[in-house]
N, C-alpha and C positions, 0 to 999 in steps of 0.2 A: 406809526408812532414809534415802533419798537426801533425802525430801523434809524430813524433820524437820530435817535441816542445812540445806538451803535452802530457804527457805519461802516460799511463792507468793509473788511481787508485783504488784501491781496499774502497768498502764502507765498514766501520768499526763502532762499537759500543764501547762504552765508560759506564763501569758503576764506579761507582766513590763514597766512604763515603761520606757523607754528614746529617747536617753540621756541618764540619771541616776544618779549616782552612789547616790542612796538606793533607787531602783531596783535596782541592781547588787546591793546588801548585804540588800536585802530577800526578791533572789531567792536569796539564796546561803545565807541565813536560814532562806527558806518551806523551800525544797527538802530542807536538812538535817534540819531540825526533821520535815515530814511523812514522809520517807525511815524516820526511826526511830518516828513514832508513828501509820502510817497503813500502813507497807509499801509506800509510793508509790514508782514508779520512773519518775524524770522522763526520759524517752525525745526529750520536743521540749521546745523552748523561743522562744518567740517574741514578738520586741519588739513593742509596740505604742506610740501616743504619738496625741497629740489631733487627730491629722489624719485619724484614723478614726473620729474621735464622729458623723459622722452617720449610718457602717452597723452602728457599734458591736455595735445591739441585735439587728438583721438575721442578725447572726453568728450560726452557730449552734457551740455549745462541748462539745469529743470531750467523754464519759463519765470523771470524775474530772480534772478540770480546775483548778487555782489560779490564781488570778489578784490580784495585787500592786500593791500604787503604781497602780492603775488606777480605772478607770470601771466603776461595778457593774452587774454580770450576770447577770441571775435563772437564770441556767443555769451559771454556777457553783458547785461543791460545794464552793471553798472563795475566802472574798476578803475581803481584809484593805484596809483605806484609810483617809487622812487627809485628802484633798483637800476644802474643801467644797463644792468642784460633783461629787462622785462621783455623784452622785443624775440623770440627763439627765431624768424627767419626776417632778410631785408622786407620782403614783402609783408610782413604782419608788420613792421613800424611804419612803413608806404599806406597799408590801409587805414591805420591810423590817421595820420597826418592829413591824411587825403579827405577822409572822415567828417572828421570834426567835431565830433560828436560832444555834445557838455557831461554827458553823462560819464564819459571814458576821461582819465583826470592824469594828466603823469605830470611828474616837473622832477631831474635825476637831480636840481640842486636841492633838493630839500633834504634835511637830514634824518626827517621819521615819513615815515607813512602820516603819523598818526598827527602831526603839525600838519602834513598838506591835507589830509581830511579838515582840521580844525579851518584854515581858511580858508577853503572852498566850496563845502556843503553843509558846516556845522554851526551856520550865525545863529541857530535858531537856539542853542546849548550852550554861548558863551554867556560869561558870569558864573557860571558854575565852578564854584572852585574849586570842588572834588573833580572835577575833570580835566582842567584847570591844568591842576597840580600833575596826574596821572599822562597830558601831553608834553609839558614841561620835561619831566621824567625819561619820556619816551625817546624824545629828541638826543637827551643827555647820553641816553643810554645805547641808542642805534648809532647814534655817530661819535661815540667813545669818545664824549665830552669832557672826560673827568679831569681834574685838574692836576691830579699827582698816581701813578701805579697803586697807592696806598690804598685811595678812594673807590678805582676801580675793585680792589678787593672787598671793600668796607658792608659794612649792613648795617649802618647809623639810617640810613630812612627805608621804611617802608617799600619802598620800588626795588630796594637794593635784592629786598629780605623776598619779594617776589619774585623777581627775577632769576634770581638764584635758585628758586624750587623749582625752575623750569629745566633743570639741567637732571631731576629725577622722575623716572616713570612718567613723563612728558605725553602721554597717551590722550586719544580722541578725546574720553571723561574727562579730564584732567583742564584742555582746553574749552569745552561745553562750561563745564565749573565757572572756568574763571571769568570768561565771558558773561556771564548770567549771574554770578556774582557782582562786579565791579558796574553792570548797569545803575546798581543803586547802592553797592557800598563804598564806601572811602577805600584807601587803599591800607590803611594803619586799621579799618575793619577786617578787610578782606584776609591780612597777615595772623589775626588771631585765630582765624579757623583751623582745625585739626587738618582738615586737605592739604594746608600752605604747610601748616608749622612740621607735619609729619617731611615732609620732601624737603624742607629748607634744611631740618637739623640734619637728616642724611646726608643732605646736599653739604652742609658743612663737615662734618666728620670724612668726607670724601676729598672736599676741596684740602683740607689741610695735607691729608695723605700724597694729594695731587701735587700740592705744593713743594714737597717733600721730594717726590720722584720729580718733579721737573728741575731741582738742583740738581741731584748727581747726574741729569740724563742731557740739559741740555748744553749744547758747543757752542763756540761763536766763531764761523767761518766765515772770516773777511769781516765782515758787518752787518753778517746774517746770525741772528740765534736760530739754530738745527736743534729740533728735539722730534724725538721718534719714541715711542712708549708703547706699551699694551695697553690698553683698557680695560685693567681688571680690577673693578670697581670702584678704582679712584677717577677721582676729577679734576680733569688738568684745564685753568682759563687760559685763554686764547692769549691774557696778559701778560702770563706766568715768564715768559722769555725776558720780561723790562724789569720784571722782579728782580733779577738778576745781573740780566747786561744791559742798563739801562743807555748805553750806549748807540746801542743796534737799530739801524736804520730799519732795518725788518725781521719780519720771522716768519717760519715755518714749521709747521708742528703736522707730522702725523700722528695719529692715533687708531690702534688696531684694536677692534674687539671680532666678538662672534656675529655683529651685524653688519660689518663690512670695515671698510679703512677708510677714514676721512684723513683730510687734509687740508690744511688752514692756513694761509697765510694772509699775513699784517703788516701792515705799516707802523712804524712806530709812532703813535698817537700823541706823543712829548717831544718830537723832533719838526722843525718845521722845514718843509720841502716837498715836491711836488713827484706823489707815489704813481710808480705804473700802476698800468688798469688792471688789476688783480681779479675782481670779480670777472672781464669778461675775457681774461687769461684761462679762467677756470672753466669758463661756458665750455670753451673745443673739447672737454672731457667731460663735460654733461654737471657742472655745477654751474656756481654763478657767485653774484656778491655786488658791494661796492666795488669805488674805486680806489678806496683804501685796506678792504679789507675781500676776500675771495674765500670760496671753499668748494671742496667736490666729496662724493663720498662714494667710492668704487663698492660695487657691491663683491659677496660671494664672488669668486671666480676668477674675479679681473683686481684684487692686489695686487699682483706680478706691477701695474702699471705705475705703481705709486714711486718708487728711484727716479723711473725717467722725468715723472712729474717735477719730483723737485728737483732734479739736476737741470733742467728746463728753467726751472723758477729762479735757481741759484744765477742761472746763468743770463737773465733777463735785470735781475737785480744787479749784478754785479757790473751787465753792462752798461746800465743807466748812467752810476759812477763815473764810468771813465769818460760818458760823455758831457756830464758835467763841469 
């Protein structure tokens, strides 16, 4: 009798991008949706993000394992992606393909993770508009749907206001929180909590500082905005170039701190035309990305690499142009 009311559940793992806000919505998505049609019972949850693609595969993944927004793993039982470097060798997109599997889920036109979850494992959760709302969001927000530089700044909705706390003290807890959070609160709930409001309003006092350093600091070389910065406690968006030279067919933005030096480059998202492959320009140096937008992040040691990178990327962009 006991068991017929409660019915076995299988203990499952959760690795999930982070931090990303289509990440966040993706897992808050998988987790729902397999909870009711797998009896999956997500026990752990843990970030991952591209500074682990080189032992990615080394990993080895508990027994009934999901994995989101991430880099595919022939030992996961379930993994959903849009990215088009998910694949780290030809042979892992070979096995794929080869595969077939319904449980392994890719489609690189989709703009979120968290939309190709919603139409392909999630029929059981639509009508929910709190979810509804949060894939909506998700899509806008991964494929830098916004309509004017201005928006992309803004924090008039709730997604905005979240998203943007993701850019402080972005830790294991922090992704655990939100996830476990946003299974049953709204998103305009989830912003009133001290967790969010504390990192949003830091996150804001930073972006303006950010804002501030990427005028004096960034150039426009040819019809690339060049900005190069310290990381020293400001917060510079990936945007911040258009803010300015709203012009620029692309940008590149490094950023140095004491935990390595990334490097970002963009398409301009208000310009329409057809960007090189940025994200898997980035893979040969162990990041990744779309195809409109790329990043790597060199750790300790290997900064030195970061000139050649962009003189690389200048030089890619620049040649696009002339064969236009």
């Amino acid at each position: 009798m006991f068991w017929s009311i409660f019915p076995w559940r299988k203990r499952a793992t959760l690795y999930v991008h982070f931090p990303c806000f289509d990440g966040v919505i993706s897992g808050v998505v998988a987790t729902l949706a397999l909870e009711r049609s797998r009896r999956w019972k997500f026990k752990t949850i843990l970030p991952v993000n591209y500074d682990l693609q080189r032992d990615w595969l080394s990993a080895s993944l508990p027994r009934h394992t999901a994995v989101v927004d991430f880099l595919f793993h022939p030992q996961a039982e379930f993994w959903v992606d849009h990215h088009p470097t998910s694949f780290l060798t030809p042979e892992l997109q070979t096995r794929f393909e080869q595969r077939k599997d319904a449980n392994w889920i890719y489609d690189r036109s989709s703009g979120s993770c968290a939309s190709l979850l919603w139409r392909t494992v999630a029929h059981s959760l639509h009508g929910d508009q709190r979810l509804e709302e949060m894939v909506h969001w998700a899509e806008k927000i991964d494929s830098a749907a916004y309509t004017s530089v201005e928006e992309a700044f803004s924090t008039a909705h709730p997604a905005l206001v979240l998203s943007k706390s993701l850019a402080v003290k972005s830790d294991a807890e922090y992704c655990r929180f939100l996830i476990t959070t946003l299974r049953a609160a709204s998103l305009e709930e989830a912003i009133r909590l001290p967790e969010v409001q504390t990192r949003f309003v830091c996150a804001q006092e930073r972006s303006a500082a950010g804002l501030e350093r990427a005028r004096q600091e960034t150039r426009l070389i040819g019809d690339v905005a060049v900005l190069e910065v310290e990381n020293d406690g400001v917060m510079i968006s990936r945007y911040s170039p258009y803010y300015f030279y709203p012009q620029a067919r692309y940008s590149i933005m490094t950023s140095r701190s004491t935990h390595g030096t990334k490097i970002t480059a963009m398409r301009n998202p208000w310009l329409d035309f057809e960007s090189i492959e940025l994200g898997r320009f980035m893979r040969q140096f162990g990041g990744g990305g779309h195809q409109r937008v790329g990043s790597v992040v060199l750790p300790e040691g290997e900064e030195d690499k970061a000139p050649q990178i962009v003189a690389q990327l200048l030089k890619e962009m620049t040649s696009q142009k002339q064969l236009m």
